[in-house]
One Martini backbone bead per residue (centre of mass of N, CA, C, O) as a GRO file, in nm:
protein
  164
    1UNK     BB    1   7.189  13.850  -0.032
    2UNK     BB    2   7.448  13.688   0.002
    3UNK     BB    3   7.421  13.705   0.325
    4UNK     BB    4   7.213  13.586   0.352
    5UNK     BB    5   7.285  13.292   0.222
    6UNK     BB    6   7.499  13.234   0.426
    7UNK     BB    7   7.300  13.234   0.674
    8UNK     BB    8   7.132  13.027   0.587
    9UNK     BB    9   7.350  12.785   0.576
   10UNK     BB   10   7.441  12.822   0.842
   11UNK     BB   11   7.156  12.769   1.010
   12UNK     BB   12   7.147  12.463   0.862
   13UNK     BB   13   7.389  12.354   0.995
   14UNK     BB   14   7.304  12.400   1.285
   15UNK     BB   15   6.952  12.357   1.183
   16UNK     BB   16   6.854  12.094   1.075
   17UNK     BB   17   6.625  11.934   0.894
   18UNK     BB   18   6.511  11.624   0.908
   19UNK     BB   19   6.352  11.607   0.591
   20UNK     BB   20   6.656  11.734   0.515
   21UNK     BB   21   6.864  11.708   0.260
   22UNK     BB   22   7.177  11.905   0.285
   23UNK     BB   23   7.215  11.910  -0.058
   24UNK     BB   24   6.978  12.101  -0.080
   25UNK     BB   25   7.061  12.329   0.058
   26UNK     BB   26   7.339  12.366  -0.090
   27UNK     BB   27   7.209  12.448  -0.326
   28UNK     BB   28   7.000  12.671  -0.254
   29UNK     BB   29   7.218  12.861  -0.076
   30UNK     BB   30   7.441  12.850  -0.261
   31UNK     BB   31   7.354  12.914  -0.526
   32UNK     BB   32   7.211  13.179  -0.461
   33UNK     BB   33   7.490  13.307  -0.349
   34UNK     BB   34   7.667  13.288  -0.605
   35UNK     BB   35   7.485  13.453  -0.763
   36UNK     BB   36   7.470  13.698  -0.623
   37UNK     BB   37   7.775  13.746  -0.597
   38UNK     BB   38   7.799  13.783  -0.920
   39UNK     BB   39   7.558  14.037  -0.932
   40UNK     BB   40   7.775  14.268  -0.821
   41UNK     BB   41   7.926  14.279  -1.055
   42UNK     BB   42   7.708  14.360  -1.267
   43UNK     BB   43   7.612  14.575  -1.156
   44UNK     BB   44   7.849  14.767  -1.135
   45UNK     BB   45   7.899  14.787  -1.439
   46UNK     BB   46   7.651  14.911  -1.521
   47UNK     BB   47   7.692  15.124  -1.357
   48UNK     BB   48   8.027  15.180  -1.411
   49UNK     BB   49   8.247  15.113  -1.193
   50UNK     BB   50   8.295  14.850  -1.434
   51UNK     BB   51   8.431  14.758  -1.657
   52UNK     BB   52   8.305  14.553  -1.881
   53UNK     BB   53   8.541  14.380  -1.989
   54UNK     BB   54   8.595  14.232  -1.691
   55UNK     BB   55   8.295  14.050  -1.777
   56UNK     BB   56   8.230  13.774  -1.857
   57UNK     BB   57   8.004  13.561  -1.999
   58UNK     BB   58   8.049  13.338  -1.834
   59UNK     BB   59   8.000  13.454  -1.554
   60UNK     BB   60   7.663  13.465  -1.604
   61UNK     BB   61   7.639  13.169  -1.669
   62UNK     BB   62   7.735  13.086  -1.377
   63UNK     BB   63   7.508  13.201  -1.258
   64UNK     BB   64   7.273  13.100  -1.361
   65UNK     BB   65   7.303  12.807  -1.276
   66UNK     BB   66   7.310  12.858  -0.949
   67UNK     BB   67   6.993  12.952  -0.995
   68UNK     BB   68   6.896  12.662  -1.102
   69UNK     BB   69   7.008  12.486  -0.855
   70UNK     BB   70   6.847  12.664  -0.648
   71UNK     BB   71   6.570  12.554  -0.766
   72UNK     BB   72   6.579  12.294  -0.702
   73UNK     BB   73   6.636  12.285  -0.400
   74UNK     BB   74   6.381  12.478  -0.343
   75UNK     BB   75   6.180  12.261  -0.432
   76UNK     BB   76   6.263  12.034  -0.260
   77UNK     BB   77   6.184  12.154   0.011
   78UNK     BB   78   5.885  12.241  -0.018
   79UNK     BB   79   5.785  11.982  -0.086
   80UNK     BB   80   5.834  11.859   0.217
   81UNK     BB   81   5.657  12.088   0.354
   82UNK     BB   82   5.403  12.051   0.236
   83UNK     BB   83   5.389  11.766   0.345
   84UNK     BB   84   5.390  11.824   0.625
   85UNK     BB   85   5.158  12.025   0.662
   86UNK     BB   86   4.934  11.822   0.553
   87UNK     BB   87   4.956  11.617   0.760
   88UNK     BB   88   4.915  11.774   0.990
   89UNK     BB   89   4.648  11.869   0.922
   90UNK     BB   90   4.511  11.586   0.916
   91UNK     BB   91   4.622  11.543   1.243
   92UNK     BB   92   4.395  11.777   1.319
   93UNK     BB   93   4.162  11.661   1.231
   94UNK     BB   94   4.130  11.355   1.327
   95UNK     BB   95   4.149  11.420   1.617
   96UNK     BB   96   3.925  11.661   1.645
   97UNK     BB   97   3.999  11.943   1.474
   98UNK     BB   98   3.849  12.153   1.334
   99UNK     BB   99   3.836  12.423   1.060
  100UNK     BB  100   3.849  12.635   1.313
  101UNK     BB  101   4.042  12.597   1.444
  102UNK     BB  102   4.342  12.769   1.510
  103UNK     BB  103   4.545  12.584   1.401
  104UNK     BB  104   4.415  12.479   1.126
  105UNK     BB  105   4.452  12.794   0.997
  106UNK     BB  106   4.730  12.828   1.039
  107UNK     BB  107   4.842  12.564   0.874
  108UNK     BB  108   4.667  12.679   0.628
  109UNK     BB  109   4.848  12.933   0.590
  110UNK     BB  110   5.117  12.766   0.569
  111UNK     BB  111   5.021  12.595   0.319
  112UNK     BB  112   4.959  12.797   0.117
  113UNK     BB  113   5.239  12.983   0.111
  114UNK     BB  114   5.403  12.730   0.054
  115UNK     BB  115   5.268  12.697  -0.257
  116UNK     BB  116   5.296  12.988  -0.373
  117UNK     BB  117   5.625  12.934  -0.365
  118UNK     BB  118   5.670  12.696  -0.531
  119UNK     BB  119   5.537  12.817  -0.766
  120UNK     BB  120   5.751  13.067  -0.761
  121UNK     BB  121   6.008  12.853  -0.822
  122UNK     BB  122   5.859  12.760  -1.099
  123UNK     BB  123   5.909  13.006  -1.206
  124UNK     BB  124   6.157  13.137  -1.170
  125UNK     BB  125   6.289  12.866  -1.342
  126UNK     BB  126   6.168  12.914  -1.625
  127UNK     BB  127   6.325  13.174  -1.669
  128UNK     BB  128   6.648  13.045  -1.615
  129UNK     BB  129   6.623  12.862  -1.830
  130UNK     BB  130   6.577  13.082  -2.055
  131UNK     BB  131   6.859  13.161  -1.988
  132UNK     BB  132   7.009  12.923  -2.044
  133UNK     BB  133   6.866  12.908  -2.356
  134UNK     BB  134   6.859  13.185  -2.476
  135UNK     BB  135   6.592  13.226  -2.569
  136UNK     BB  136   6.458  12.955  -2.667
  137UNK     BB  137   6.169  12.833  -2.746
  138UNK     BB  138   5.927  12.850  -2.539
  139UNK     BB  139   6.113  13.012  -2.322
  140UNK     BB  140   6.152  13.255  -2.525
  141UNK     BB  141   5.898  13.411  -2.459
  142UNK     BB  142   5.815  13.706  -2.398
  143UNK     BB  143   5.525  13.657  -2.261
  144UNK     BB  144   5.579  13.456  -2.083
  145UNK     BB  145   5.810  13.588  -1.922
  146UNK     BB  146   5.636  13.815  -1.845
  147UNK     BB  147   5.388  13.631  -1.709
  148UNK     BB  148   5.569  13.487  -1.479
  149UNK     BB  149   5.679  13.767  -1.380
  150UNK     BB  150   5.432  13.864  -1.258
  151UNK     BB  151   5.336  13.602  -1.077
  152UNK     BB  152   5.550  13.621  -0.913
  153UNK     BB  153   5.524  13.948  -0.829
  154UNK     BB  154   5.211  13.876  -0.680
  155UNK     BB  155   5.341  13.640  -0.476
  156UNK     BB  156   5.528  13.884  -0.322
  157UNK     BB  157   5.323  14.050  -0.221
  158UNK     BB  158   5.145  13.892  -0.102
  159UNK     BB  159   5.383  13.759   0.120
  160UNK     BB  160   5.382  14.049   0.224
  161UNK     BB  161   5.152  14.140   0.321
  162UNK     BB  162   5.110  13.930   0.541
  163UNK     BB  163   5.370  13.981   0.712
  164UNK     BB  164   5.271  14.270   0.825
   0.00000   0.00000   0.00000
């Protein structure tokens, strides 16, 4: 996952996106790179390959932080894409294509899929808050969180199964 947000990053700086400021991109991969690059170190520990004593707290408090940075860039891009999305099709439907044709449908479906993302970024970010205060408040609810959790993955069921 960290080369792939590298990869995606690399991918933005050659092909950025007209409607979307580059310092969201930065946030978005970057910050998800740190994340994940970091969670790598944690794995390895619990895994046992690397002692428990050699990655401090800090450094998952960073991790944490980078993935709530991450959470913030890629909802304000997602929300861009929403806009623009929408645009196109109420210009398609304006234009006289009916909302059975072909592209209203495509374009439709593919506005779907980028809100139920939206959502899931935002359920996602919620839980990543609870992680940065400590599962402390409101986000520190179990239930709550078990339950963001459950809706986040079943909106990756959901546009994994589109997918395929």
């Amino acid at each position: 996952k960290f080369v792939q947000s590298i990869h995606a990053l690399r991918a933005a700086a050659y092909h950025p996106h007209p409607h979307v400021h580059p310092l969201l991109v930065l946030l978005a991969y970057g910050g998800q790179g740190v994340y994940n690059f970091l969670e790598q170190f944690a794995w390895l520990a619990k895994a046992g390959l690397l002692p428990a004593r050699l990655l401090p707290r800090r450094l998952h408090r960073i991790g944490v932080w980078a993935q709530l940075l991450a959470h913030v860039g890629s909802i304000a891009i997602k929300l861009e894409e929403v806009a623009e999305l929408e645009c196109g099709v109420e210009a398609r439907l304006e234009e006289g294509c009916g909302e059975e044709s072909e592209v209203v449908r495509t374009l439709s479906r593919k506005l779907l899929l980028k809100r139920m993302s939206l959502v899931q970024d935002m359920v996602d970010s919620a839980m990543t808050v609870g992680d940065v205060t400590g599962r402390k408040g409101l986000l520190g609810s179990s239930t709550l969180m078990a339950s963001a959790g459950l809706l986040s993955a079943l909106i990756s069921v959901h546009k994994n199964w589109i997918s395929c």
